[in-house]
N, C-alpha and C positions, 0 to 999 in steps of 0.2 A: 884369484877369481876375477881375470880381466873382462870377461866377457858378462858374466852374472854382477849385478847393483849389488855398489856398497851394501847395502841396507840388509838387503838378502842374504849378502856373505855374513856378514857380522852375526844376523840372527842363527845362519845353519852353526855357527862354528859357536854360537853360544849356548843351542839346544843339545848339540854332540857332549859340552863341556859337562852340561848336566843333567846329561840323560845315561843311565846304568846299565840299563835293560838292552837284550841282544835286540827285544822287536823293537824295541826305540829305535836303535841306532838302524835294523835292519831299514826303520820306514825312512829313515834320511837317506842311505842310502842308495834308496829306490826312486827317489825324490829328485837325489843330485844327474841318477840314470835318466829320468822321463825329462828331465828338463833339454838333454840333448847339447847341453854347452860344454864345449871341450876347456873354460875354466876350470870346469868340476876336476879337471887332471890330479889337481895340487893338492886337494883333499882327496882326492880317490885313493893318492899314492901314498900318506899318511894311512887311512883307515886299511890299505890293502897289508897294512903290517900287524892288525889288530889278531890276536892268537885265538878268534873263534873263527872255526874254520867258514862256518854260514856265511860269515860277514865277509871272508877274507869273495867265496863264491858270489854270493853278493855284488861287491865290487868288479868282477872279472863280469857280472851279466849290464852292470851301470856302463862299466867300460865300451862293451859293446852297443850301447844303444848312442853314444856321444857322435856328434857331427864333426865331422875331422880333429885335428889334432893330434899329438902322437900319444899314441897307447903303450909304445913300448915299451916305459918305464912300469905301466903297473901290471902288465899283462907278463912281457917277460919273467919274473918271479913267480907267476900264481900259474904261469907253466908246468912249472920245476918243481910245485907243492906238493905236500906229503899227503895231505888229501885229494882223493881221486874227483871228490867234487867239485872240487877249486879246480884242478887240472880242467877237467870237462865244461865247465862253465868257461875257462879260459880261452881252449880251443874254440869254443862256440861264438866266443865274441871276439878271438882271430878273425876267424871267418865271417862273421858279419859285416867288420870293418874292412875285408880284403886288405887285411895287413900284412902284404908280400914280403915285407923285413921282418914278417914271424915266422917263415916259411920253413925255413933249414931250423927253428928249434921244435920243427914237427915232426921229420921226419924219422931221429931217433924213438919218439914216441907211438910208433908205429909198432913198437915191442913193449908199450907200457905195460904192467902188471893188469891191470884193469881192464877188463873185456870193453865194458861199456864207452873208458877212454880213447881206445885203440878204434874201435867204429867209430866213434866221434872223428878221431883222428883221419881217418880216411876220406870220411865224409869233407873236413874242410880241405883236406888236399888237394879232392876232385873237382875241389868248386873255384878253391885260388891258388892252386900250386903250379897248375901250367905243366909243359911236356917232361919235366924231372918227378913230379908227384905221379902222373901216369909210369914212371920208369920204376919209382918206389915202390909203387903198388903193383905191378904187373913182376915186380922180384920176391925175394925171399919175402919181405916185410911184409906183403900181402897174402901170406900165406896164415896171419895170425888175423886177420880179418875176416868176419862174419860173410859168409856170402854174399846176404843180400846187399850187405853194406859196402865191400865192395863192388858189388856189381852197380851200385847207386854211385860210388864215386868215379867208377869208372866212364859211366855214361856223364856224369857233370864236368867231367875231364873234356872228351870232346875228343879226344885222340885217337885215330883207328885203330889200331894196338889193343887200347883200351875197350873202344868198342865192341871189336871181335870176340876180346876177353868176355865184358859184361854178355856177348851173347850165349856163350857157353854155359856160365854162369846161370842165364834166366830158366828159370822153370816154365813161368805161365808162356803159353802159346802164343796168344794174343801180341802180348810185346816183346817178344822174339820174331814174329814177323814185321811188326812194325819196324826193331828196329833192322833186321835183312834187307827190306825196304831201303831207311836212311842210306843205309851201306854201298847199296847198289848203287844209289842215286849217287853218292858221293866219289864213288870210283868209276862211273860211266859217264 
């Protein structure tokens, strides 16, 4: 806890010691999150091993609200978790963080079992993945993605590819013209 005071660390890591309760620990958790100091890593990455999945999900939403730092010790795992919430939580605080070294453990998740995983998944690809997450999503992988969700990731992509894609994609009128518009403007 280099960045959080003595005084503070001592006290969280001695309320965790003796606290039982899931909402106990959940509200520490939430605590180490709002505070935004990427000390909190060291205990984030202790409690990300805790076998209630909440807490583990928890962790993964703490992770993402931290000011730099690297995440990828606690995020990497609750990737790859058995619970689809913890995964989801995970992906959402990739993408929060624009953590581009999480990039490639997203891409196989583009086939996760979990519908709601897999639109997640898209969604931060469109947002930090750059011109290989447009390549994913406009392939096979994208074909287990919810329309609108890809078509959401495809437009936070930015890619013309993508673009084009998301415009076939769109139903409403309104922003099918808007983005025709973009399109033009961008190729004229």
């Amino acid at each position: 806890f280099e960045g959080i005071d003595p005084a503070t660390a001592r006290t969280i890591r001695e309320l965790l010691a003796s606290t039982s309760t899931t909402e106990g620990i959940l509200a520490l958790v939430w605590s180490l999150g709002k505070t935004g100091d990427p000390a909190a890593i060291e205990l984030l990455i202790e409690l990300a091993k805790r076998p209630e999945s909440t807490i583990r999900a928890a962790v993964a939403g703490a992770t993402g609200k931290l000011k730099g730092g690297a995440p990828v010790p606690i995020l990497r795992p609750l990737l790859v978790d058995t619970d689809e919430r913890v995964r989801a939580a995970a992906v959402n605080a990739t993408a929060a963080l624009s953590a581009a070294e999480l990039v490639p453990l997203l891409f196989p998740m583009l086939e996760d079992p979990d519908r709601f995983v897999r639109n997640r998944v898209a969604l931060a690809l469109g947002r930090i993945g750059g011109p290989a997450a447009a390549e994913h999503l406009l392939g096979e992988a994208g074909r287990a993605i919810e329309p609108s969700f890809l078509a959401a990731a495809l437009l936070a992509g930015g890619t013309e590819p993508g673009l084009t894609r998301a415009l076939g994609i769109l139903k409403d009128s309104a922003t099918k013209r808007r983005l025709e518009g973009l399109l033009r403007r961008e190729s004229g």
